[in-house]
N, C-alpha and C positions, 0 to 999 in steps of 0.2 A: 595695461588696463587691468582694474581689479575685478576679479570674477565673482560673479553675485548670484546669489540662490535667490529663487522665485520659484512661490508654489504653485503649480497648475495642476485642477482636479481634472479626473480621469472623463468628466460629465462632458466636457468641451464635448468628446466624440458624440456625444448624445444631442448634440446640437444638430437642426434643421439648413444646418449650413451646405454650402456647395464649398468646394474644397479649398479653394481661392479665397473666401472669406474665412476660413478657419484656419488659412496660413496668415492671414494677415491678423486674425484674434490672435492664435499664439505670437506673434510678432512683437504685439502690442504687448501684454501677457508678460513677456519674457526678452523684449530688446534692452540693449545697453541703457537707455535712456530712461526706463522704470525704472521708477522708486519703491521702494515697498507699500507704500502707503497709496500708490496708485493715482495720486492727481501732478504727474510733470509736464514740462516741455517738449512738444514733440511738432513738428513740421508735419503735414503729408507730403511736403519735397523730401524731406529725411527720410522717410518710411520706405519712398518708392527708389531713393536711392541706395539703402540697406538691402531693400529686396531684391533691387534690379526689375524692378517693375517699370513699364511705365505708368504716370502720375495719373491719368483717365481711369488703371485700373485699381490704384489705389484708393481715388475716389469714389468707384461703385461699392467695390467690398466696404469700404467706411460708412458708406450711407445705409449698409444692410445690417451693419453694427452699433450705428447709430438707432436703428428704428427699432432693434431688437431688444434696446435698453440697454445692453452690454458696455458700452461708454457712452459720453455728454462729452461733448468739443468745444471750445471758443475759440471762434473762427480768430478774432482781434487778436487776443492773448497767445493762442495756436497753444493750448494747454489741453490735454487732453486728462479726462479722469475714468479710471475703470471702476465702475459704480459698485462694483461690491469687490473690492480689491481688500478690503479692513476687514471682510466677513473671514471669520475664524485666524485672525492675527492678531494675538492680543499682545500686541510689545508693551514690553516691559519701562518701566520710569526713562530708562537709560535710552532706549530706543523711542518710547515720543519724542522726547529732547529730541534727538537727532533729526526726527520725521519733522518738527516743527521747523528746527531752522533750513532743512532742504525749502522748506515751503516759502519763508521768507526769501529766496532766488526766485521766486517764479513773478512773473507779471501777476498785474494789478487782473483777476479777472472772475466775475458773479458766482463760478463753480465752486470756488471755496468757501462762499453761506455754505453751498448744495452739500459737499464734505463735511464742514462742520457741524451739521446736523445729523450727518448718516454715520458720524463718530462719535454722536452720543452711546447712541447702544452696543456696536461694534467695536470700539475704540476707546474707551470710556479714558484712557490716560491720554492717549492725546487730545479728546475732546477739551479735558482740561487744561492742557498746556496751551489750544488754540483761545480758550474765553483770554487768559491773562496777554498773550502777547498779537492776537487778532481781533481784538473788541468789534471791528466793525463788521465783521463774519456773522456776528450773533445780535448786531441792530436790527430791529422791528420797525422799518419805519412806520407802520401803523401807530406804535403807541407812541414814536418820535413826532410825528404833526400832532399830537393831541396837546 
């Protein structure tokens, strides 16, 4: 397995978390399964199998990471994204390419509008590589029925 760097700020501690939820944020943060760009595939059976958790507790901590904005989940897709994962990563031409075709593996699933707009101002290279090879990321259908 290739070993992969993943930045995590020192803030986490500063978080209102109970400890259990802050092991499973860093989890999330920092398992095999992130991508740098922070929207991949993830299971909650994968997680609580990683952890050795059981699944009931992986589910609580997720729902308190959920409410706290810290990730968006699709249940269907089981894609999970860390909402400010692109905040202070600004990869370079060579690294959106990469970021964009990891993205093309993943299911069909609404988070990637959600990304593709939180990487205009955070990501601004991959924003651009998402318009040419994800068009339907950045459909409006308001002005599509008009």
């Amino acid at each position: 397995m290739k070993d992969t760097y993943q930045r995590v700020y020192a803030r986490i501690w500063d978080e209102p978390w109970q400890e259990d939820t802050r092991t499973l944020a860093l989890y999330l943060l920092t398992c095999r399964h992130r991508r740098t760009e922070g929207l991949y595939k993830l299971t909650l059976e994968t997680a609580a199998g990683d952890l050795r958790w059981p699944l009931a507790k992986v589910r609580r901590n997720f729902r308190l990471l959920l409410s706290d904005g810290m990730v968006k989940y699709d249940e269907n897709a089981r894609v999970v994204w860390i909402v400010n994962a692109l905040d202070g990563a600004r990869p370079n031409g060579h690294q959106a390419t990469h970021a964009v075709k990891a993205l093309r593996l993943l299911p069909a699933t609404p988070l990637l509008a959600e990304f593709a707009a939180a990487s205009e101002s955070s990501a601004p290279r991959i924003h651009e590589a998402l318009q040419s090879d994800f068009p339907e990321a950045f459909a409006n259908p308001l002005t599509e029925a008009a």
